[in-house]
C-alpha positions in Angstrom: -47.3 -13.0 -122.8 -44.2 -13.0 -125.2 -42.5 -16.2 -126.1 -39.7 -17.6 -124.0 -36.3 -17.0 -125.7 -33.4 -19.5 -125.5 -29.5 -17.9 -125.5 -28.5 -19.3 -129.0 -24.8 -19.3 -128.1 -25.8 -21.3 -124.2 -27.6 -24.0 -126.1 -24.8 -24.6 -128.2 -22.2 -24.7 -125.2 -24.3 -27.3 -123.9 -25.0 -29.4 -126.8 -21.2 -29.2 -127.4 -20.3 -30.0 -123.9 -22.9 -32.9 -123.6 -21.5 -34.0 -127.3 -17.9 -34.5 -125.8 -18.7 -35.9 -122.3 -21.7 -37.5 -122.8 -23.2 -36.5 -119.9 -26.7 -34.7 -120.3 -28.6 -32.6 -117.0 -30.8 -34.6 -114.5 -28.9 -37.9 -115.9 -30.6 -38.2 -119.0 -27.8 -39.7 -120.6 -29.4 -42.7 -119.4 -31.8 -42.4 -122.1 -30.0 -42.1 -125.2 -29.4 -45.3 -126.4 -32.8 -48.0 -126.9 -32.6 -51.4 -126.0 -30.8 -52.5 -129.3 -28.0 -49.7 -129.0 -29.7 -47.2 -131.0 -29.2 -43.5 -130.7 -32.9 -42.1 -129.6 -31.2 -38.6 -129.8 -28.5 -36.9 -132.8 -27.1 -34.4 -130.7 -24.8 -33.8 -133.8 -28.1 -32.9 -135.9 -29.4 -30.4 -132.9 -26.4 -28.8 -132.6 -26.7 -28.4 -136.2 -30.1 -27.4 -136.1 -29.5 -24.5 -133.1 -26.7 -23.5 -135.5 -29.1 -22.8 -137.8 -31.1 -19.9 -136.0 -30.5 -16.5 -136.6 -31.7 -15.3 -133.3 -32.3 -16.6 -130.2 -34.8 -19.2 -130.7 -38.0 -19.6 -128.8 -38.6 -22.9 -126.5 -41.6 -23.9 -128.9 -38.7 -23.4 -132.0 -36.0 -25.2 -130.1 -38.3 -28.1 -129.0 -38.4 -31.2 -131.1 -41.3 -32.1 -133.5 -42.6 -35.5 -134.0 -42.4 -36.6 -137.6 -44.7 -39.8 -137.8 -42.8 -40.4 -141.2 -39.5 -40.7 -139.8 -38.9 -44.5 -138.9 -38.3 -44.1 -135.5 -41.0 -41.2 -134.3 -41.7 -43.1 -131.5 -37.9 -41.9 -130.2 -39.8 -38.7 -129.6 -41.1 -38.5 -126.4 -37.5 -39.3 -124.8 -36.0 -36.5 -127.7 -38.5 -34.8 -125.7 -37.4 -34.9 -122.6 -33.9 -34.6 -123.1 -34.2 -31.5 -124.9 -35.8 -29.8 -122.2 -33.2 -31.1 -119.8 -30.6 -29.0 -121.4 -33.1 -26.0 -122.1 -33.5 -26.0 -118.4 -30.1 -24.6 -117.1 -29.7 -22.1 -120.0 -32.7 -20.8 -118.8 -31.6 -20.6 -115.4 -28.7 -18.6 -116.4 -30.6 -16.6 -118.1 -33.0 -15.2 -115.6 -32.7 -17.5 -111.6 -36.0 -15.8 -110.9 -38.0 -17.3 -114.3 -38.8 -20.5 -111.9 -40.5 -18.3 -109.5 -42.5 -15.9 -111.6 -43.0 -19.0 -114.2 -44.7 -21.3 -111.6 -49.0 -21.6 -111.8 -50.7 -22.6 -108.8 -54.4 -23.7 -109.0 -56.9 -24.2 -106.1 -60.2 -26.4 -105.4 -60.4 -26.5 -109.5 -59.0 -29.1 -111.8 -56.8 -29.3 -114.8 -57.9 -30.4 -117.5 -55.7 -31.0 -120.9 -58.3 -31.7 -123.8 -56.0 -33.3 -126.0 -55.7 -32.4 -130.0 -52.0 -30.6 -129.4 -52.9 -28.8 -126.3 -50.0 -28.4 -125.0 -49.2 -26.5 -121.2 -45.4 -25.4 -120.7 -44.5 -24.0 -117.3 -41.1 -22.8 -116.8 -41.6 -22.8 -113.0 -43.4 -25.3 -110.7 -46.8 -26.7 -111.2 -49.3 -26.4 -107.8 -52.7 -28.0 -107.9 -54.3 -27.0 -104.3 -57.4 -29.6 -103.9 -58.1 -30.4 -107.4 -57.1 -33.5 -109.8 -55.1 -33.2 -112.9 -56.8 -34.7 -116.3 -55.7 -35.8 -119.2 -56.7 -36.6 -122.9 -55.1 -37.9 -125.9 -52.6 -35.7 -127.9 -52.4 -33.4 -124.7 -48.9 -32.1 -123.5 -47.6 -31.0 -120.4 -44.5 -29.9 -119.6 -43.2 -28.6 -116.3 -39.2 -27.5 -115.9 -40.5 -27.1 -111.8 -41.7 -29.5 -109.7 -45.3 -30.9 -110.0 -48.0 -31.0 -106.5 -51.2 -32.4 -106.7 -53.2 -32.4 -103.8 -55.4 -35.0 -105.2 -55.0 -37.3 -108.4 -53.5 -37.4 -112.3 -55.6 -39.2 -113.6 -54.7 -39.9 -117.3 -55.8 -42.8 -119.2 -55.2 -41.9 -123.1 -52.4 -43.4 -124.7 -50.5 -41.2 -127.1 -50.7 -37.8 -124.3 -47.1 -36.8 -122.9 -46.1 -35.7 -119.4 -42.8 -34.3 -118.9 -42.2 -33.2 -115.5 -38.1 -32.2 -114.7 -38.4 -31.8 -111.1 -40.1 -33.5 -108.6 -43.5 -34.9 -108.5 -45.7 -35.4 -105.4 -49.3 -36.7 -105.5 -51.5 -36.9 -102.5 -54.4 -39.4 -104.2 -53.7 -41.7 -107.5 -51.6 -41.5 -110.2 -53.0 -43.6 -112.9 -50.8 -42.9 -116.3 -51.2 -44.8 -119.9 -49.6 -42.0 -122.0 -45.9 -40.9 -122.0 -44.8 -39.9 -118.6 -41.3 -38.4 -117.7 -40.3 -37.6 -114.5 -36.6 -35.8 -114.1 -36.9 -36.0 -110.4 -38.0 -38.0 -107.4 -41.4 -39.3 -107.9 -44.3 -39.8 -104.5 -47.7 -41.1 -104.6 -49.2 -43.5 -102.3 -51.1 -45.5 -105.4 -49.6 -45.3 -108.4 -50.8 -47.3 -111.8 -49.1 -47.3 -114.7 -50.5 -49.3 -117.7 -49.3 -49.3 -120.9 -49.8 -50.1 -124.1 -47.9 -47.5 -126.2 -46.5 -45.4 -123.5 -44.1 -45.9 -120.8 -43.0 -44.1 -117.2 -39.6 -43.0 -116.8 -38.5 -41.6 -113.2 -34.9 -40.4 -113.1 -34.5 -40.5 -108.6 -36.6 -42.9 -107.6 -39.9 -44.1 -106.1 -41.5 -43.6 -102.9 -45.6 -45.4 -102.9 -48.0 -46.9 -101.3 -49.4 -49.6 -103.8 -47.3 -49.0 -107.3 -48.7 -51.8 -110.1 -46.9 -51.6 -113.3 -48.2 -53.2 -116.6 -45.7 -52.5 -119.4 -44.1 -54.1 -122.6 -40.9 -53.2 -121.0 -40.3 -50.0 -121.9 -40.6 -48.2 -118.5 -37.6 -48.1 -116.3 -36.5 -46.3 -112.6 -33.1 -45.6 -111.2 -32.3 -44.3 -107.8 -34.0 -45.4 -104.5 -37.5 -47.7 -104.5 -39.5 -47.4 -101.3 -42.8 -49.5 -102.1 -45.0 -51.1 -99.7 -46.7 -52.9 -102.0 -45.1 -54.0 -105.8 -47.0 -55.5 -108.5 -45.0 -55.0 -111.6 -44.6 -56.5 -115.6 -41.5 -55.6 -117.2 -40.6 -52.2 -115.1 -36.8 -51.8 -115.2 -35.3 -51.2 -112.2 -37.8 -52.8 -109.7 -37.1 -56.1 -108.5 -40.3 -58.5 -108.5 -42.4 -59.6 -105.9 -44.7 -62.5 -105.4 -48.5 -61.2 -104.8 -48.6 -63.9 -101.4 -45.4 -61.7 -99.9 -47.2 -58.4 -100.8 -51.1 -59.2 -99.4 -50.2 -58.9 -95.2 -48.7 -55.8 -96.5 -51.6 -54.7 -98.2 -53.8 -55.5 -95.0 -52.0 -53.8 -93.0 -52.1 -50.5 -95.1 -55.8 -50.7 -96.0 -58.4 -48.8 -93.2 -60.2 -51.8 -93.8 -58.1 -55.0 -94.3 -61.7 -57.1 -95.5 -61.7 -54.9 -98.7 -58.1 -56.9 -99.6 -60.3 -60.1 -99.5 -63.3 -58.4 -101.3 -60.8 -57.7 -103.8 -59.7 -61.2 -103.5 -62.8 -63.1 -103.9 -63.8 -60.1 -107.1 -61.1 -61.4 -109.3 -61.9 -65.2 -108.8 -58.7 -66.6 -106.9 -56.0 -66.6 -103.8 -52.7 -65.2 -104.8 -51.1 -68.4 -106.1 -53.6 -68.6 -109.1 -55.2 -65.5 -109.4 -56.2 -63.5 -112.6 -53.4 -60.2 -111.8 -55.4 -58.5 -114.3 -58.9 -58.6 -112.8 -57.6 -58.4 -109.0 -55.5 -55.2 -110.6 -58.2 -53.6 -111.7 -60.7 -54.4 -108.4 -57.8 -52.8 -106.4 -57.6 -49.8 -108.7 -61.3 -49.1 -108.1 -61.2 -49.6 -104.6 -58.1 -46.5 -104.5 -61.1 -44.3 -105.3 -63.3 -45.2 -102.1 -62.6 -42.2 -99.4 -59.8 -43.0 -96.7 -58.6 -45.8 -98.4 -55.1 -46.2 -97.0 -54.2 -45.6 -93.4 -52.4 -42.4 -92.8 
């Protein structure tokens, strides 16, 4: 399959246009300045850079590489990310069908991303039919579509990257510690994110079951929340809730509402005093039992 080609002279309009409005696609001019007011993008140096190619460049060419040397590498991941939000629309204008004939759809198999710079790019949207996405440290995916699971992600490296630009729908868990990106609305009736390095970003907002966030405060959500259940660190975004208002929920949303005690009694405490971090992780593993919320 030949390389995907960029238009040299698109890329530059929309550097150029996002360089004098400041707005970038799928509102990722959210992302451009850290905490401290720091630019995590130069578009001045990218437009440079484009200007730079002869030819049309390829998407693997155009794509930022991480330089561990450079003092703020760790700007990458959202570099990332808003890269490929302005290589999405030139490639729409390029060819409308590419998100049709670039999607992959896989069935009753899983997907597994071994890590050590494998990297998947779809240009179209990303299908799993009955199977669970996995992933490993180092591994990339990148999806300009929208991402269905009919089952789980399950990724628990740190330093892996999951860009998704569209929407993402899961039918089991989501349990992320890597980089994880979402341009579009994001569904899944548990949802864990724990971090260490990494962080979630979901551009449209949040729609779960059970979401528990553990975070340094780097992960952040704008647009509409609709959570059941919230237990969250330092998630911006989200407003907190006390574990004594979310347990009736959690009963009520279980098939069986004992296995919210079980869980309970696991970690050693009621909800005023409890350890969060052992009752987390008893609820995590209890996700995996079959039929474990009600429909």
């Amino acid at each position: 399959m030949p390389a995907l080609t960029l238009s040299r002279d698109n890329l530059l309009k929309m550097v150029r246009k996002a360089r004098s409005n400041g707005e970038l696609p799928l509102g990722a001019e959210r992302l451009m300045k850290d905490t401290y007011g720091g630019e995590r993008m130069d578009l001045e140096a990218l437009e440079q850079k484009i200007e730079k190619f002869s030819d049309n460049p390829t998407l693997e060419e155009y794509l930022p590489v991480i330089d561990y040397d450079e003092p703020e590498f760790y700007f990458w991941s959202y570099r990332m990310f808003m890269a490929l939000a302005m290589a999405r629309p030139v490639l729409l204008e390029q060819d409308p069908e590419l998100f049709v004939d670039g999607s992959k759809r896989l069935e009753d198999e899983d997907l597994v991303l071994d890590g050590d710079g494998d990297r998947m790019v779809v240009t179209g949207d990303l299908t799993l039919e009955r199977g669970n996405l996995k992933i490993d440290d180092g591994a990339e995916l990148l999806v300009l579509g929208d991402l269905t699971i009919d089952g789980s992600l399950l990724d628990k490296s740190e330093w892996s990257l999951v860009i998704v630009l569209g929407d993402v729908t899961i039918t089991g868990r989501c349990l992320s510690s890597g980089e994880f990106f979402v341009g579009g609305h994001f569904k899944c009736p548990v949802a864990y994110f724990s971090y260490n390095h990494g962080q979630c970003t979901l551009m449209d907002g949040v729609t779960s079951r059970i979401f528990i966030e553990s975070d340094h405060g780097g992960s952040q959500v704008w647009g509409d929340v609709g959570v059941d259940f919230l237990l969250i660190d330092e998630i911006h975004g989200m407003e907190w809730q006390e574990l004594s208002e979310g347990i009736p929920a959690l009963r009520e949303m279980l098939t069986d509402p004992t296995m919210i005690d079980e869980a309970l009694e696991n970690a050693d405490g009621i909800p005023d005093d409890i350890d969060m971090w052992d009752f987390t992780q008893r609820l995590v593993e209890l996700s995996e039992s079959e039929g474990f919320l009600v429909q």
